[in-house]
Backbone and ligand atoms as CSV (ligand in chain L), in Angstrom:
chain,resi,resn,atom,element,x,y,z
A,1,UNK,N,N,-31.984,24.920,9.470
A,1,UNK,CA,C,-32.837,23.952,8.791
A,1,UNK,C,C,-31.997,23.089,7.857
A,2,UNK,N,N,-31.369,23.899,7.023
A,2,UNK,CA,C,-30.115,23.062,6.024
A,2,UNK,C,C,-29.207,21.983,7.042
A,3,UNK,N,N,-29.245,22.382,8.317
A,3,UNK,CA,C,-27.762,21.463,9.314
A,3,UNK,C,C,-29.369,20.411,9.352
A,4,UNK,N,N,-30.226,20.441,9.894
A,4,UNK,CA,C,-30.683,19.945,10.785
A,4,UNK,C,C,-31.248,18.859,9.871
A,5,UNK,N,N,-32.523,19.454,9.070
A,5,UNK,CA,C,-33.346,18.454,8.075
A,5,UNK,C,C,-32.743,18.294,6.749
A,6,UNK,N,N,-31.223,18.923,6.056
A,6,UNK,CA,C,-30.998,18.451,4.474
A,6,UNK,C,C,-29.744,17.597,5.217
A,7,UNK,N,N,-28.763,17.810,5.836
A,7,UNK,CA,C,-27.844,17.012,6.017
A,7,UNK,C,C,-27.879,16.303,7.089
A,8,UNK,N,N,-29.453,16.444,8.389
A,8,UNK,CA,C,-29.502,15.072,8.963
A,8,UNK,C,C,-28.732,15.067,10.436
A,9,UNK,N,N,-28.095,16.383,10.657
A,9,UNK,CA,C,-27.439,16.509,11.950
A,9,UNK,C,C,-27.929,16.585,13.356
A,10,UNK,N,N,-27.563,16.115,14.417
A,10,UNK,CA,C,-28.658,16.167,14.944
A,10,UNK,C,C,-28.410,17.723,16.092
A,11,UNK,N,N,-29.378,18.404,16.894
A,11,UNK,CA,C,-29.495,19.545,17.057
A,11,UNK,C,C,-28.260,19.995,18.326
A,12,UNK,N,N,-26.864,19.142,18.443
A,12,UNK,CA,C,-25.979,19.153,19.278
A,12,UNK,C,C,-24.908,19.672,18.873
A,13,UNK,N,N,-24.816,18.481,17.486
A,13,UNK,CA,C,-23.740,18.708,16.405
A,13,UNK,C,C,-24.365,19.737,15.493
A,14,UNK,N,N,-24.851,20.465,15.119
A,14,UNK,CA,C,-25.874,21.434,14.315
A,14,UNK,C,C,-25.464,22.495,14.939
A,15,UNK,N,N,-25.968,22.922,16.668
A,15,UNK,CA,C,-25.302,24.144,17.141
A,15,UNK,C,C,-24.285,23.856,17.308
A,16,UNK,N,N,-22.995,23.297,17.732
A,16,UNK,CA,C,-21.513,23.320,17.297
A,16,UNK,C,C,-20.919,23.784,16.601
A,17,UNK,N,N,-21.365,23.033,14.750
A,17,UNK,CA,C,-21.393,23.992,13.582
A,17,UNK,C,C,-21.403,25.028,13.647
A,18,UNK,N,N,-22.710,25.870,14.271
A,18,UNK,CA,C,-23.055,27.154,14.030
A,18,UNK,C,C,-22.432,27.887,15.310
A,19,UNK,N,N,-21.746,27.486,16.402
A,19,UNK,CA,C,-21.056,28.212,17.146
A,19,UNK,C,C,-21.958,28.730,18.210
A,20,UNK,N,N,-22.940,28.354,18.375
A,20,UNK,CA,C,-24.110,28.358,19.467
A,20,UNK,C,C,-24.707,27.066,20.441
A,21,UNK,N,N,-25.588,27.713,21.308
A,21,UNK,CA,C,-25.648,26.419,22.143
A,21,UNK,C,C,-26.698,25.680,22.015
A,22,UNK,N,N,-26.942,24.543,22.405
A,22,UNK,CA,C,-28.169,23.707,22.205
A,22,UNK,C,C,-29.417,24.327,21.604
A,23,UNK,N,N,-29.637,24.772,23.339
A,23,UNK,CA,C,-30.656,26.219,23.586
A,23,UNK,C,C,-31.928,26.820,22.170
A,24,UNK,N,N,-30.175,27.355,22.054
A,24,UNK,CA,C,-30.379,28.306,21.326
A,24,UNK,C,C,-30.591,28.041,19.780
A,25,UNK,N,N,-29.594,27.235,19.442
A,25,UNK,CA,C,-30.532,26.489,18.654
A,25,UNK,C,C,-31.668,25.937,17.737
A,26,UNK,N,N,-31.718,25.142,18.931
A,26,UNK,CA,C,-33.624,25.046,19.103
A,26,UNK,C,C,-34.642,26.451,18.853
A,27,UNK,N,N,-33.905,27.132,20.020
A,27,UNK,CA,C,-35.147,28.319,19.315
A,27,UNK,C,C,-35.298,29.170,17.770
A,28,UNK,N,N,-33.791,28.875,17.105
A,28,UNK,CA,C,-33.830,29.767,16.043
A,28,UNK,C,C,-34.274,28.541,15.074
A,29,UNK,N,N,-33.977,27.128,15.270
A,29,UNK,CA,C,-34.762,25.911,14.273
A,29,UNK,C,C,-36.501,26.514,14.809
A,30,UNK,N,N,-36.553,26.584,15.702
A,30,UNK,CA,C,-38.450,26.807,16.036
A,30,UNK,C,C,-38.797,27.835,15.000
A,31,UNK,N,N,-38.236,29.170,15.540
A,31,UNK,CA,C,-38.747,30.540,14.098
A,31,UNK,C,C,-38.120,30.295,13.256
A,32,UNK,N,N,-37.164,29.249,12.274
A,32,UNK,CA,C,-37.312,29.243,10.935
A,32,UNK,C,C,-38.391,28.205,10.531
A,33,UNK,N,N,-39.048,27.472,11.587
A,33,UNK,CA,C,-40.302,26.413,11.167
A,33,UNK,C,C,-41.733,27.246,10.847
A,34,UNK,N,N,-41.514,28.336,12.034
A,34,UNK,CA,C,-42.972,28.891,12.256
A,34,UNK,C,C,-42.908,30.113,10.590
A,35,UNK,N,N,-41.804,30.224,10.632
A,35,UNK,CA,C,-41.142,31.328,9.271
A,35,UNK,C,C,-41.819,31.107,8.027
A,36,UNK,N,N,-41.441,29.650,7.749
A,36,UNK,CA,C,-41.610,29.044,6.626
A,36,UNK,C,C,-43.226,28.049,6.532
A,37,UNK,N,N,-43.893,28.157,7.741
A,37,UNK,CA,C,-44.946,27.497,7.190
A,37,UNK,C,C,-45.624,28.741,7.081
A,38,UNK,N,N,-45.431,29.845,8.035
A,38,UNK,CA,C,-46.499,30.979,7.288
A,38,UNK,C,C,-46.280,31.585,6.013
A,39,UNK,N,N,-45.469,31.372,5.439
A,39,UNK,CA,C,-44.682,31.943,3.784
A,39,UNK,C,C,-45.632,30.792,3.098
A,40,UNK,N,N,-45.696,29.215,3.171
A,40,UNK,CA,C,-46.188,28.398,2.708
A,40,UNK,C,C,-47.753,28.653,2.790
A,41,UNK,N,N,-48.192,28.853,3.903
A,41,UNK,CA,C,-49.516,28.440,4.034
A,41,UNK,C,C,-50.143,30.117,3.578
A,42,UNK,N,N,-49.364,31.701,3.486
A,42,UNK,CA,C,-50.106,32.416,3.117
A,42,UNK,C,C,-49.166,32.438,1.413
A,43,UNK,N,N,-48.605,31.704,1.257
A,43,UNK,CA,C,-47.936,32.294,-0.069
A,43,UNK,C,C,-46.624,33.520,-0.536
A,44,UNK,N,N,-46.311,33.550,1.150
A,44,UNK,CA,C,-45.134,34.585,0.804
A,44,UNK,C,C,-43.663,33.970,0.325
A,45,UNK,N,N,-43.052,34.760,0.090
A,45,UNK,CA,C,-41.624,34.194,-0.646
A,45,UNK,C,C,-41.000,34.248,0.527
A,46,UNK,N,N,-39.704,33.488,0.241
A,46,UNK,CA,C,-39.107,33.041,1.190
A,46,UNK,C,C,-37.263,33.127,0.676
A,47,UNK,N,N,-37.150,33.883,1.097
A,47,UNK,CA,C,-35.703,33.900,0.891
A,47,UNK,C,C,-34.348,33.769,1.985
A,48,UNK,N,N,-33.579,33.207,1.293
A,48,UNK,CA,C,-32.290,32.636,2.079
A,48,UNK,C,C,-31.008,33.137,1.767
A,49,UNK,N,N,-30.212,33.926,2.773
A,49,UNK,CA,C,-29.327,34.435,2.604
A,49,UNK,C,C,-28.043,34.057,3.183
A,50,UNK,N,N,-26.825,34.070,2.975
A,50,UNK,CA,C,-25.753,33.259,3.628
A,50,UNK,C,C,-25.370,31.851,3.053
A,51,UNK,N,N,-24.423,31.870,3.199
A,51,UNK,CA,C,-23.495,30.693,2.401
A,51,UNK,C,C,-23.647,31.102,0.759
A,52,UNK,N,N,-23.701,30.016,0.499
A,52,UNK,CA,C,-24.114,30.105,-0.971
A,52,UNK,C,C,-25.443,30.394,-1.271
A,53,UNK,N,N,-26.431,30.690,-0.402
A,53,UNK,CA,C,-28.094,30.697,-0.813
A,53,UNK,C,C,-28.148,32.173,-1.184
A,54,UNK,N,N,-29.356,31.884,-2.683
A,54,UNK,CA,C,-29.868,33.276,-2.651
A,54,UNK,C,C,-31.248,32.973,-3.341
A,55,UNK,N,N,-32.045,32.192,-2.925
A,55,UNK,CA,C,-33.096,31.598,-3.724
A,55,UNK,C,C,-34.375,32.017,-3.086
A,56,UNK,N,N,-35.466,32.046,-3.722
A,56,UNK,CA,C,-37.040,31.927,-2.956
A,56,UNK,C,C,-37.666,30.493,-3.032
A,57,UNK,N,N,-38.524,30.346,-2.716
A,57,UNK,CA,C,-39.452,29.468,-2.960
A,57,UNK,C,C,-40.891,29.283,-3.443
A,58,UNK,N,N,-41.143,30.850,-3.648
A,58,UNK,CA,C,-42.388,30.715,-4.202
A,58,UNK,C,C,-42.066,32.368,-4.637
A,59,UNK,N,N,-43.001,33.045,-5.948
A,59,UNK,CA,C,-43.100,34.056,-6.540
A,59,UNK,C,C,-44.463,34.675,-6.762
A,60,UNK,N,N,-44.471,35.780,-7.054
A,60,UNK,CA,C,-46.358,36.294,-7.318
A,60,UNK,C,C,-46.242,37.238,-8.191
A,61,UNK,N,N,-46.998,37.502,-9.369
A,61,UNK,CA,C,-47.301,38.490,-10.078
A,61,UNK,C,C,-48.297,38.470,-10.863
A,62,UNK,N,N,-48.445,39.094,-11.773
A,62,UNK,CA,C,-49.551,39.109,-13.037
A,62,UNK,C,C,-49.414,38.732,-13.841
A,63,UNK,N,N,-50.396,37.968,-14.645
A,63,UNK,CA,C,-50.920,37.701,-15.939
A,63,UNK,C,C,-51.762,38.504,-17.024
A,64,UNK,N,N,-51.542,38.258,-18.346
A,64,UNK,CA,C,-52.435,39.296,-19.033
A,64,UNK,C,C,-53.394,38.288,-19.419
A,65,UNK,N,N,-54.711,38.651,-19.858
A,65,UNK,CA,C,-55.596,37.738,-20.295
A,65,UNK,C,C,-55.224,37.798,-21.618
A,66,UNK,N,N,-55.319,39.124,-21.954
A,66,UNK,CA,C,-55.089,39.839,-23.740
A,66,UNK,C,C,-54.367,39.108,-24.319
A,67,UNK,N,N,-52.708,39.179,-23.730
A,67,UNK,CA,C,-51.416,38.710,-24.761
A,67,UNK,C,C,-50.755,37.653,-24.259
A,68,UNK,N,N,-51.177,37.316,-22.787
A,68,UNK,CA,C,-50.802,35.792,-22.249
A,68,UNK,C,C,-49.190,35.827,-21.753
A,69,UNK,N,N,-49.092,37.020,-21.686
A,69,UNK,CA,C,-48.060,37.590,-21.184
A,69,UNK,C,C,-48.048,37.523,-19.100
A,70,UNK,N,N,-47.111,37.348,-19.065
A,70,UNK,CA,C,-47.004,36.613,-17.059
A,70,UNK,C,C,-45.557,37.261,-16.857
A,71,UNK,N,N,-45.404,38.227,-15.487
A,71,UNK,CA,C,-44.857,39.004,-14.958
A,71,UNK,C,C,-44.121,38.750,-13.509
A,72,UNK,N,N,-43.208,38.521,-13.221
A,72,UNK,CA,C,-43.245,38.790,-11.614
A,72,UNK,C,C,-43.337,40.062,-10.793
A,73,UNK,N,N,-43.827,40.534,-9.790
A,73,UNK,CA,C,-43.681,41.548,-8.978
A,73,UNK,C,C,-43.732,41.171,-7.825
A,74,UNK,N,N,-42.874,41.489,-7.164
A,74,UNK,CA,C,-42.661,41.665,-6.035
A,74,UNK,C,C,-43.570,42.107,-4.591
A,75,UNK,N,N,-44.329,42.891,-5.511
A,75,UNK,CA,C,-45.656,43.906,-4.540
A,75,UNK,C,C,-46.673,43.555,-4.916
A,76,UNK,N,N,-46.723,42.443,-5.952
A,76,UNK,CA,C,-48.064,42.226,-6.346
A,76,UNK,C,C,-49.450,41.709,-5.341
A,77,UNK,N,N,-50.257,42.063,-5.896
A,77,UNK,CA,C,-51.530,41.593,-4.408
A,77,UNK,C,C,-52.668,41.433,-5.145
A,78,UNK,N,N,-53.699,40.943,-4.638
A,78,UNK,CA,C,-54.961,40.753,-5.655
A,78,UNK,C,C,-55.620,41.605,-5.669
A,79,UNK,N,N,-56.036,42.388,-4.493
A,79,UNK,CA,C,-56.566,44.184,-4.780
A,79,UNK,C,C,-55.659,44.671,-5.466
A,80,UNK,N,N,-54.295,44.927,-5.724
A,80,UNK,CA,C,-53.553,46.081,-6.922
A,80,UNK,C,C,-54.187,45.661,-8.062
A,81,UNK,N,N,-54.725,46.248,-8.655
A,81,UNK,CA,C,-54.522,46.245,-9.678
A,81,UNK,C,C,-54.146,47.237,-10.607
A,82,UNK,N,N,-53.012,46.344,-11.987
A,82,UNK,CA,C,-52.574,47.047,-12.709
A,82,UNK,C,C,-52.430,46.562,-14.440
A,83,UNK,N,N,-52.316,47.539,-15.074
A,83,UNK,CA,C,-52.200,47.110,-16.735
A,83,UNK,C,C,-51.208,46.080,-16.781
A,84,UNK,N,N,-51.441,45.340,-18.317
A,84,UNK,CA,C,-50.126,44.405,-18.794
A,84,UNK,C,C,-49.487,45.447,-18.926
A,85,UNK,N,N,-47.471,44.900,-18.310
A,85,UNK,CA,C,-46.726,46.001,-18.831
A,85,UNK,C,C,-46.020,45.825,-20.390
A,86,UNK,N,N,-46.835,44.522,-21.030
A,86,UNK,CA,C,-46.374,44.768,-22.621
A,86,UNK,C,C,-47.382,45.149,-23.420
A,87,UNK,N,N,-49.051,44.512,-23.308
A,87,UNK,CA,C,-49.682,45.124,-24.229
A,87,UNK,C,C,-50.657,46.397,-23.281
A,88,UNK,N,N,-50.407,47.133,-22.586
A,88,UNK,CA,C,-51.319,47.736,-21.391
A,88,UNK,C,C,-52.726,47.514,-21.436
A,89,UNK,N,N,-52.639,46.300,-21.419
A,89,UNK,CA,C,-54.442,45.845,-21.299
A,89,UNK,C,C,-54.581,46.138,-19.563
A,90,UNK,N,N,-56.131,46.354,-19.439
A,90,UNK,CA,C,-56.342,46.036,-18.133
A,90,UNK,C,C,-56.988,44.344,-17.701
A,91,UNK,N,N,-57.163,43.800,-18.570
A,91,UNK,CA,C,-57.598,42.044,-18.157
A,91,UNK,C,C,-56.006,41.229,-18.099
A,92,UNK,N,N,-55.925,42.070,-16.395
A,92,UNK,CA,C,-54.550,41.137,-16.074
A,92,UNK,C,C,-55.494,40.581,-14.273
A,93,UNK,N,N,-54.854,39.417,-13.995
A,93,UNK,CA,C,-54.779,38.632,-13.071
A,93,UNK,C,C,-53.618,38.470,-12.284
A,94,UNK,N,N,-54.005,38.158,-10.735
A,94,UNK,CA,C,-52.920,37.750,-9.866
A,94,UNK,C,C,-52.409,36.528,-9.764
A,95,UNK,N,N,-51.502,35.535,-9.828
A,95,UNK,CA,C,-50.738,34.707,-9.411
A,95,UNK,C,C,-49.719,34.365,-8.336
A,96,UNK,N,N,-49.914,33.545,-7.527
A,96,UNK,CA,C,-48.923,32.907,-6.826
A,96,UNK,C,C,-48.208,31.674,-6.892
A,97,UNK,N,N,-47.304,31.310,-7.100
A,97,UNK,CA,C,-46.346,30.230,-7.154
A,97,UNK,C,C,-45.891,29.568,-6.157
A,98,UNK,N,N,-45.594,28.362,-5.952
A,98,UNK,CA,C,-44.704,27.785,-5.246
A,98,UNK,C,C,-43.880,27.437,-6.396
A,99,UNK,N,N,-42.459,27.306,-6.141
A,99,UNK,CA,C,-41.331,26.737,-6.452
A,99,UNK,C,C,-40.936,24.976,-6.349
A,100,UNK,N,N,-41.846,24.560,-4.844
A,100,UNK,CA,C,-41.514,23.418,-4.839
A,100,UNK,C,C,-42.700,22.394,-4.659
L,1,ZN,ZN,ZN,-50.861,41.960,-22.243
C-alpha cells in the first residue's frame, strides 16, 4: 500500500521493489485493501510492521464518568465491563478512535 498509494508506483515497479511478481502483487495489495477497510469500518486497530512502521490507526478503551479519566486497552469491548483503574468507579464507558 505504502509502494503503491503513498509513493505512487505503479503495480510493476511496486512488485520489483518487493521482489515478487505482478500476480502476486495484486493479490497481497487486494488483502491489505479488504484488511484495512474491515479495521475501518468495524473499528479495529491496525498495525504495521516492517521497515520503519510500528504505528496503529485507531485505539479503544475506557472512560471514567467519575474522574474523566480515559484509558487505552487493548481488549476493550462494550460488553466488558470494568472499574476506572484510577478512581475504581464503575461509571466507565467504551471508546473507539480513529487516528486519522
Ligand atoms: Zn475514575
Amino acid at each position: 500500500m505504502r509502494l503503491k498509494h503513498y509513493l505512487d508506483m505503479n503495480q510493476k515497479a511496486a512488485a520489483e521493489r518487493m521482489g515478487i511478481s505482478q500476480p502476486t502483487f495484486s493479490r497481497i495489495l487486494e488483502s491489505a485493501h479488504k484488511k484495512n477497510t474491515l479495521a475501518i469500518i468495524e473499528g479495529k486497530d491496525i498495525k504495521v510492521y516492517g521497515g520503519n512502521f510500528d504505528y496503529k490507526l485507531s485505539f479503544k478503551g475506557y472512560g471514567c464518568l467519575n474522574c474523566n479519566h480515559e484509558w487505552e486497552d487493548s481488549n476493550a469491548s462494550k460488553e466488558r465491563k470494568v472499574n476506572c483503574v484510577k478512581c475504581d468507579s464503575n461509571n466507565v464507558y467504551y471508546f473507539e478512535r480513529a487516528l486519522i
